[in-house]
N, C-alpha and C positions, 0 to 999 in steps of 0.2 A: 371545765373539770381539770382539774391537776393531774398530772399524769404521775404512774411514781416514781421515786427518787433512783431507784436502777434504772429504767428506761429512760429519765431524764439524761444518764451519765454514759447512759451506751449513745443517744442524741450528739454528746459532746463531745463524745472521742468519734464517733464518724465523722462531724463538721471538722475535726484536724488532721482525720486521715485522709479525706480530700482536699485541704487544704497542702498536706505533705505530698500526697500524689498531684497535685497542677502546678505547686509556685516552686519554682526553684529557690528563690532565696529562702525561703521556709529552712530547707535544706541546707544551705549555707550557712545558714543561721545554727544549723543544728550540729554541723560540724566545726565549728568554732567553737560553742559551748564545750563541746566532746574533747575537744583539742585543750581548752581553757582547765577541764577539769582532771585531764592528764596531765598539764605541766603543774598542776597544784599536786598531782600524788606524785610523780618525779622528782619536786623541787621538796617532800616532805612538808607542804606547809600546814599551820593550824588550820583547824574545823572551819573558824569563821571565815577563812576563803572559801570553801567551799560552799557557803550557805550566800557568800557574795555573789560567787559566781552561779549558784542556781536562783537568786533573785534576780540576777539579770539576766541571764537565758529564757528565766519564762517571762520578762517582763517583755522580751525583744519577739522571742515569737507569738506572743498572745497579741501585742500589737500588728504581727504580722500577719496574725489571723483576722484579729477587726479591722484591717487595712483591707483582705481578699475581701471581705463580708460589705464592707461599704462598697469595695468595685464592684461586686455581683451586683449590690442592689441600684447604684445609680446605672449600671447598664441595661438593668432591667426597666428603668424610669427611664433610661435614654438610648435605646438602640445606638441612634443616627450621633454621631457626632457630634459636641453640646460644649460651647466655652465653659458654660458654668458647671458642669458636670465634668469637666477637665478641671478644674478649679478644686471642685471637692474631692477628686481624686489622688489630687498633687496636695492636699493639706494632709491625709489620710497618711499616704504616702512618707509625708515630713515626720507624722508620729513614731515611725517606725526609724527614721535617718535618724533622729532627735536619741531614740533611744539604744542603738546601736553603737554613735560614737558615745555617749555616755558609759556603755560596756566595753567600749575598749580602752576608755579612760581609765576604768576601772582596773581592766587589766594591763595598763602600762605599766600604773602608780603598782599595783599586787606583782608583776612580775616581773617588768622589765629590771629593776634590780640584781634579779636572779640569773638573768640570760648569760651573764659571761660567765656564769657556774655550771651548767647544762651539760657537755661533756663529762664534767665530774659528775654531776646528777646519776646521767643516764648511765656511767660504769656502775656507778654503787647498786643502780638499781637493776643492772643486769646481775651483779655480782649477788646480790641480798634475796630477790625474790625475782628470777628470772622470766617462770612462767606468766607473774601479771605485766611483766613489760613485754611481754611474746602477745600478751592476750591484748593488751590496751593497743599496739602496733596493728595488730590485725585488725581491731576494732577501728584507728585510724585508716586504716587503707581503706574499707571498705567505706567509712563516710565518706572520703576523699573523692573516691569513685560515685556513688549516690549523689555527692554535689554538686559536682564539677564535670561528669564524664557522661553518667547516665542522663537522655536527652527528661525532659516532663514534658507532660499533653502541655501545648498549649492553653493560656487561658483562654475567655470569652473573647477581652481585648488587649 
């Protein structure tokens, strides 16, 4: 029996809030996005970077969600120690490296152009509209902290 389509979708934002609360890289992942989509409103760029940069943030954590989802389940197929279960963890694993440098390629070619502009950027945009650059800063620190500073439960392995 089908279950319905709300309770389907509250199913799949809990599978990523535990996913966000165990994997740090989750989190990493999540503050680079955060970081990618502040230098596109700092650097004023068009729309379609930002529609670049949300196709690759969800591309990279939704991998990094079927990456956690395959380890859960080969740990559950393999408590003890397992080559081949090592094996499918480390291909799993690649989906997610594969697609990461792929987003930061993305964001070389989209930004690095711009990086010796950045200073200017960040006057203009303190000068033009200060409080969203007070609020995107704050918004940065606190990923900054959540990725890097605050410890996550361990996974299973």
């Amino acid at each position: 029996m089908s279950r319905p389509v709300p309770q389907r979708f509250r199913d799949a934002f809990r599978g990523l809030a535990r996913v966000a609360a165990s994997q740090p890289n989750l989190r990493i992942h999540a503050f680079m996005g955060f970081t990618a989509f502040g230098a596109a409103w700092i650097e004023q760029r068009p729309p379609w970077t930002d529609a670049v940069v949300a196709l690759a943030v969800g591309l990279v954590i939704g991998l990094e969600a079927m990456n956690s989802a395959v380890e859960s389940l080969v740990n559950l197929a393999h408590p003890a120690w397992d080559e081949a279960a090592g094996r499918i963890k480390d291909m799993a694993a690649a989906a997610v490296l594969v697609a990461s440098l792929g987003a930061l390629a993305a964001g070389v070619v989209m930004f690095g152009p711009g990086l010796s502009r950045l200073p200017q950027d960040l006057s203009r945009a303190w000068t033009h509209d200060r409080a969203a650059l007070v609020l995107w800063c704050t918004g940065f620190a606190v990923e900054f902290v959540l990725a890097f500073v605050v410890p996550s439960p361990r996974s299973e392995r």
